[in-house]
The first five atom37 places (N, CA, C, CB, O) and aatype in JSON, in Angstrom:
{
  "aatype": [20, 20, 20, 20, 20, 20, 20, 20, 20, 20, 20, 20, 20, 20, 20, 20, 20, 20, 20, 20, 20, 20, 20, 20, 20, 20, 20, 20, 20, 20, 20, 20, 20, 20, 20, 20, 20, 20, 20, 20, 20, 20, 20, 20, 20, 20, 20, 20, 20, 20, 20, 20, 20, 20, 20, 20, 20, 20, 20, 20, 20, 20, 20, 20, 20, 20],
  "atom_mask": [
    [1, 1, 1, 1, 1],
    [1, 1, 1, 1, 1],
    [1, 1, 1, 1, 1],
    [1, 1, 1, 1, 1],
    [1, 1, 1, 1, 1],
    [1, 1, 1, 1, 1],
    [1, 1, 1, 1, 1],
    [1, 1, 1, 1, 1],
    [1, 1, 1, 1, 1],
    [1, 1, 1, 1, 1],
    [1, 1, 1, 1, 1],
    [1, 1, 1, 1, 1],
    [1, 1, 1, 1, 1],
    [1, 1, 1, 1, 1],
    [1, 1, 1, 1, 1],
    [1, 1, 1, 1, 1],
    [1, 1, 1, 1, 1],
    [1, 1, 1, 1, 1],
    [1, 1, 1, 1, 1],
    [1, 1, 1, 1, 1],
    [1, 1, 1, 1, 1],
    [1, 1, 1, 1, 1],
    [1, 1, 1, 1, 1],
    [1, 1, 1, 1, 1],
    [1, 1, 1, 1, 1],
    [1, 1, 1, 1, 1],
    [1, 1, 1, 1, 1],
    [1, 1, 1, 1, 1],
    [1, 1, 1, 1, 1],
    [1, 1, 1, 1, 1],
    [1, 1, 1, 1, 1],
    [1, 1, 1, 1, 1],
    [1, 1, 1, 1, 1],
    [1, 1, 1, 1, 1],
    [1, 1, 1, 1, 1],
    [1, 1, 1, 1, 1],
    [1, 1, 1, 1, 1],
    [1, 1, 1, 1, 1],
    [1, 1, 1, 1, 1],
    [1, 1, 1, 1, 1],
    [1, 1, 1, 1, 1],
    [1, 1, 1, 1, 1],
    [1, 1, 1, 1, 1],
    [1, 1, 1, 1, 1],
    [1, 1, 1, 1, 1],
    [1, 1, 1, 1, 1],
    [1, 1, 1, 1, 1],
    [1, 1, 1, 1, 1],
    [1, 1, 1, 1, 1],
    [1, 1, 1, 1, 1],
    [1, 1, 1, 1, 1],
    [1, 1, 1, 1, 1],
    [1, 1, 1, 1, 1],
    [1, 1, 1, 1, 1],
    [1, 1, 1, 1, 1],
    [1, 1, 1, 1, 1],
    [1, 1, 1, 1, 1],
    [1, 1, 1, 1, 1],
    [1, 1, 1, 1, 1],
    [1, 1, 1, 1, 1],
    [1, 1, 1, 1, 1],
    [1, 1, 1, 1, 1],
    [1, 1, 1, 1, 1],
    [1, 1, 1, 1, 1],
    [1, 1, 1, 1, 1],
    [1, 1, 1, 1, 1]
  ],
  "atom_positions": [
    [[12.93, 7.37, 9.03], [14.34, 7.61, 9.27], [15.05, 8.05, 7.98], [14.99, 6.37, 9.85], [15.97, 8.85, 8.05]],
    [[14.53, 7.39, 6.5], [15.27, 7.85, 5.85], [15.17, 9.17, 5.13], [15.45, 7.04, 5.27], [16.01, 9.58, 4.33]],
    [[14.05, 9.82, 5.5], [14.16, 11.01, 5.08], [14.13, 11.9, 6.2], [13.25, 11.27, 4.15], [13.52, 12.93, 5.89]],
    [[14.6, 11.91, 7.5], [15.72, 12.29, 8.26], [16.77, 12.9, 8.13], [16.09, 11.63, 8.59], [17.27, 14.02, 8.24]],
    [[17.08, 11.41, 7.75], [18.82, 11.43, 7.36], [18.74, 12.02, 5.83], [19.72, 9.56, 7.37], [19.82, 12.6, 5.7]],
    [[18.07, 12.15, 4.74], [18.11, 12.53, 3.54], [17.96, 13.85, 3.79], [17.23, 11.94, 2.66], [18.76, 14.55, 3.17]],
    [[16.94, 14.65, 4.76], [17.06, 16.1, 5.12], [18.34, 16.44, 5.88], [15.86, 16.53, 5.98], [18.87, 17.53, 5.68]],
    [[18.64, 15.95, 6.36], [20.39, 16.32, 6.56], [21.32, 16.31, 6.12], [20.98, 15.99, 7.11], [22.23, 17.11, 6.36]],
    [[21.34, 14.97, 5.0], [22.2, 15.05, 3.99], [22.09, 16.35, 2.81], [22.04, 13.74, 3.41], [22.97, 16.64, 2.01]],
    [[20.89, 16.95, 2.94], [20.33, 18.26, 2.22], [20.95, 19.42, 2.39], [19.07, 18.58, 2.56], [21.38, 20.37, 1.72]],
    [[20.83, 18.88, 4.03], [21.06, 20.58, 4.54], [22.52, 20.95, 4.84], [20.21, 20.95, 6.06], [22.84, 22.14, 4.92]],
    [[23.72, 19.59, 5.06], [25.0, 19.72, 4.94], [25.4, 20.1, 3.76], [25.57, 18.72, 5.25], [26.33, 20.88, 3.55]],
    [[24.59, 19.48, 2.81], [25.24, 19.66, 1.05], [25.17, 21.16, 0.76], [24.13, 18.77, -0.36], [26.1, 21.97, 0.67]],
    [[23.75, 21.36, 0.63], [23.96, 22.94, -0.27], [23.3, 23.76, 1.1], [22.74, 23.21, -2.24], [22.41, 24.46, 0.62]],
    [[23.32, 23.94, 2.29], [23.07, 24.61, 3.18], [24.61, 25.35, 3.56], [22.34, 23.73, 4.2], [25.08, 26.44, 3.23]],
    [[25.18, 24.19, 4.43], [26.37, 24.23, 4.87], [26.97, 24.31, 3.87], [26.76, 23.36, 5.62], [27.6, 25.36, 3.84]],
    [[27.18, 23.36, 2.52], [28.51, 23.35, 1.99], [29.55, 22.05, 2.28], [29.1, 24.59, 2.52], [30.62, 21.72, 1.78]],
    [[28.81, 21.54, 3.18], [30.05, 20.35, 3.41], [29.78, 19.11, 3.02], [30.46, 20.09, 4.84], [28.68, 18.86, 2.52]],
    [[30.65, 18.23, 3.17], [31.09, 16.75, 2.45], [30.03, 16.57, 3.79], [33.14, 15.9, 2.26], [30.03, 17.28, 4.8]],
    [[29.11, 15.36, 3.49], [27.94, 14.52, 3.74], [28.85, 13.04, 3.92], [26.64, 14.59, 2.34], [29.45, 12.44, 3.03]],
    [[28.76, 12.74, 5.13], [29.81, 10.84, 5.41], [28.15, 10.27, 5.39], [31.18, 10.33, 7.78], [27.39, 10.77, 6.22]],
    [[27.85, 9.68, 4.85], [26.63, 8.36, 5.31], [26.61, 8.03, 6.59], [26.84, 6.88, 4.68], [27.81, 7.79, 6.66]],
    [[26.25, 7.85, 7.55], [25.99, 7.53, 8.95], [25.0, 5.77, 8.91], [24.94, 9.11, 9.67], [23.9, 5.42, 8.49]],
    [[26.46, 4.91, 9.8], [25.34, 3.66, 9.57], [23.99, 3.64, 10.72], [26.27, 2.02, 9.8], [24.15, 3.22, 11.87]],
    [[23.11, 3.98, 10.39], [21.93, 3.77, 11.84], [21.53, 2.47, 11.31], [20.31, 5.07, 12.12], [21.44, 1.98, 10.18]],
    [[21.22, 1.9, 13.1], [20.45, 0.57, 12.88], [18.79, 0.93, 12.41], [20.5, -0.39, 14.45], [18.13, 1.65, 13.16]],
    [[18.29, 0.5, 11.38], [17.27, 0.5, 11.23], [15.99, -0.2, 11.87], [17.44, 0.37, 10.37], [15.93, -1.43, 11.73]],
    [[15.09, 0.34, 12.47], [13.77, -0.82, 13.55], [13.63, -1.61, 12.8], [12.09, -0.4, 14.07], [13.81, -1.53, 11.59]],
    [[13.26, -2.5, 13.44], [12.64, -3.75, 12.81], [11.16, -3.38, 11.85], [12.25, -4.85, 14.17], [10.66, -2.25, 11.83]],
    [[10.83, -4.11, 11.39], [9.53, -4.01, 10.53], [8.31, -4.8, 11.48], [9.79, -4.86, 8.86], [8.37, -5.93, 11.96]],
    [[7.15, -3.76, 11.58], [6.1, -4.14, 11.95], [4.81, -4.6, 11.33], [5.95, -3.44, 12.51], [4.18, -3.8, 10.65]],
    [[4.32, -5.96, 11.52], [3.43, -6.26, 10.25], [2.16, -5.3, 10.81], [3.0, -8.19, 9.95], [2.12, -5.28, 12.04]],
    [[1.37, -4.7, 10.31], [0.72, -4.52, 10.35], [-0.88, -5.89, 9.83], [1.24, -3.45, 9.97], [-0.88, -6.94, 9.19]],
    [[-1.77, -5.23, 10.42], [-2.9, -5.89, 10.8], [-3.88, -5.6, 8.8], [-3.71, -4.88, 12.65], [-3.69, -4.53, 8.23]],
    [[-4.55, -6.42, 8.31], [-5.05, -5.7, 6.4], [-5.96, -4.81, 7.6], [-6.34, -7.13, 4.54], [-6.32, -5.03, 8.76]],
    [[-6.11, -3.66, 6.6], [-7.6, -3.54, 6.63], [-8.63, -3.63, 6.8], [-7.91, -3.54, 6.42], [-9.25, -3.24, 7.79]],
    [[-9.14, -4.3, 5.59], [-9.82, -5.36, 5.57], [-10.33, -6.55, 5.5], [-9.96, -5.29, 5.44], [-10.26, -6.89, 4.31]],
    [[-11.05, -7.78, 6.44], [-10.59, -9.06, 5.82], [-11.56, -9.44, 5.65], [-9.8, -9.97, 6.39], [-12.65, -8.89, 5.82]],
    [[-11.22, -10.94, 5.11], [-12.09, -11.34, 3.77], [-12.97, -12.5, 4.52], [-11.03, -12.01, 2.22], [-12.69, -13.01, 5.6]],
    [[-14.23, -12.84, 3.59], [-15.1, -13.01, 4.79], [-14.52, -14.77, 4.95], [-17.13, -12.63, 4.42], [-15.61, -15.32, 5.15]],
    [[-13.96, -15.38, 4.95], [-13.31, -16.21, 5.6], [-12.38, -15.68, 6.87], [-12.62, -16.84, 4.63], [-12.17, -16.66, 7.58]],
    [[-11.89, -14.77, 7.29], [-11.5, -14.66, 7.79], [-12.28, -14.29, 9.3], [-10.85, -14.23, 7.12], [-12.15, -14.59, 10.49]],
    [[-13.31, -13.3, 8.32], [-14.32, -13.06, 9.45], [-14.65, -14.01, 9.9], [-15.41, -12.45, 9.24], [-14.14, -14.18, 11.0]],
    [[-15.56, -15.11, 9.47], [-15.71, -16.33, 9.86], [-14.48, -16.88, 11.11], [-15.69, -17.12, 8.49], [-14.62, -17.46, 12.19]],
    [[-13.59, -16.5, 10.54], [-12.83, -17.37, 11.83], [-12.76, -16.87, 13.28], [-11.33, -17.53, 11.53], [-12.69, -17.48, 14.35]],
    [[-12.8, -15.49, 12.94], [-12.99, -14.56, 14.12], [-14.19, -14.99, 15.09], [-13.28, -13.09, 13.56], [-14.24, -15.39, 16.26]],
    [[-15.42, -14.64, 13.76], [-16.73, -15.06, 14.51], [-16.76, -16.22, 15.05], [-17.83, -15.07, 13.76], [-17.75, -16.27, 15.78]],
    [[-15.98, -17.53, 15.07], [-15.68, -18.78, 15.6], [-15.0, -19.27, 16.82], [-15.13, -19.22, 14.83], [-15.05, -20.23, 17.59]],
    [[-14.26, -18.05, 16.62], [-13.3, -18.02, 17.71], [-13.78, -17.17, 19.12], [-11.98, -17.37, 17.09], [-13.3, -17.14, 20.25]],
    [[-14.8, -16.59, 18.58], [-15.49, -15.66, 19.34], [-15.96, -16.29, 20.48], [-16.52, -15.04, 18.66], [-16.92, -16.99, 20.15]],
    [[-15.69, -16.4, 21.91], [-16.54, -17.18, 23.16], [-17.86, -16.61, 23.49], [-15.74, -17.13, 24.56], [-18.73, -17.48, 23.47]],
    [[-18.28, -15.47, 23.78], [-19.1, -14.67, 24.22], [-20.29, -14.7, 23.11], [-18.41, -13.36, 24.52], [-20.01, -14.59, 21.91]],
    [[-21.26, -14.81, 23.43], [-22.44, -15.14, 22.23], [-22.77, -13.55, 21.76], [-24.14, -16.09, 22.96], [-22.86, -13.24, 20.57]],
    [[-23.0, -12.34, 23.16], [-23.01, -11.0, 22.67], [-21.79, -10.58, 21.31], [-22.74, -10.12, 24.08], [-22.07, -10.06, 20.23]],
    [[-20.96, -10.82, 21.6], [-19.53, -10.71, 20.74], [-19.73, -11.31, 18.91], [-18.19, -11.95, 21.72], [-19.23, -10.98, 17.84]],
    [[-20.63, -12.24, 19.32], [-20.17, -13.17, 17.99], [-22.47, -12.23, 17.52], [-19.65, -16.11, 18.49], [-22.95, -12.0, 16.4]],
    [[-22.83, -12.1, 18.25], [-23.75, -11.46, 17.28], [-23.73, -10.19, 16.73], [-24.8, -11.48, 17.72], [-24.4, -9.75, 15.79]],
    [[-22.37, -9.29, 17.86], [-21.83, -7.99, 17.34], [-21.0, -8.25, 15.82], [-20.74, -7.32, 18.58], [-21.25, -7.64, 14.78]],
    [[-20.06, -9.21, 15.98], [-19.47, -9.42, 14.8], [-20.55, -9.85, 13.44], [-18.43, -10.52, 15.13], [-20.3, -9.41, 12.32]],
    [[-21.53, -10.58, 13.65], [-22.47, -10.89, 12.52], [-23.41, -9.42, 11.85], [-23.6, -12.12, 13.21], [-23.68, -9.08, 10.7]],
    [[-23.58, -9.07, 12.63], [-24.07, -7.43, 12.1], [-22.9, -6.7, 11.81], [-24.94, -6.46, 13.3], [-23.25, -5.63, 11.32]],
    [[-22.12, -6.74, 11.85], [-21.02, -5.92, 11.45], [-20.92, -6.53, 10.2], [-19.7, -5.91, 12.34], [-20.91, -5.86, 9.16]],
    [[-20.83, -7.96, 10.2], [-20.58, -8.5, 8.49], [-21.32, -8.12, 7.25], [-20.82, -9.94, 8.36], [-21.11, -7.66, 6.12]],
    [[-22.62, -8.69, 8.28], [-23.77, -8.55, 7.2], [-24.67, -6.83, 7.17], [-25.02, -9.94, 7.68], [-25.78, -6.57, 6.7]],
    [[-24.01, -6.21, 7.62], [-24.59, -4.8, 7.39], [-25.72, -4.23, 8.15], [-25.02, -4.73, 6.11], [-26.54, -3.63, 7.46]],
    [[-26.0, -4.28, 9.65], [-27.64, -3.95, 10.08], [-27.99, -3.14, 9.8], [-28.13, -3.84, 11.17], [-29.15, -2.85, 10.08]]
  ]
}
């Protein structure tokens, strides 16, 4: 959004020529995103949490590299 509004504030200034008012927009909320990558404690918890025995031996080759 803010470089949106910063390309418009661009293009009023030296495009148009005219006085630029700030515009209040509500800004979205912030989304956490998920790391990357996690650390092998974490994996561990996954793999723990895992019900399905296929699941939790997919996740162990994924850790340890097949």
């Amino acid at each position: 959004m803010k470089l949106d509004r910063n390309g418009l504030q661009f293009f009023y200034r030296y495009v148009l020529n005219q006085h630029w008012e700030w515009l209040s927009i509500i800004k979205p909320p912030q989304v956490k995103r998920l790391p990357d990558i996690l650390t092998p404690a974490e994996v561990s918890i996954v793999i723990s949490l895992t019900r399905k025995l296929r699941y939790q031996v997919l996740f162990n080759l994924i850790q340890y590299g097949a």
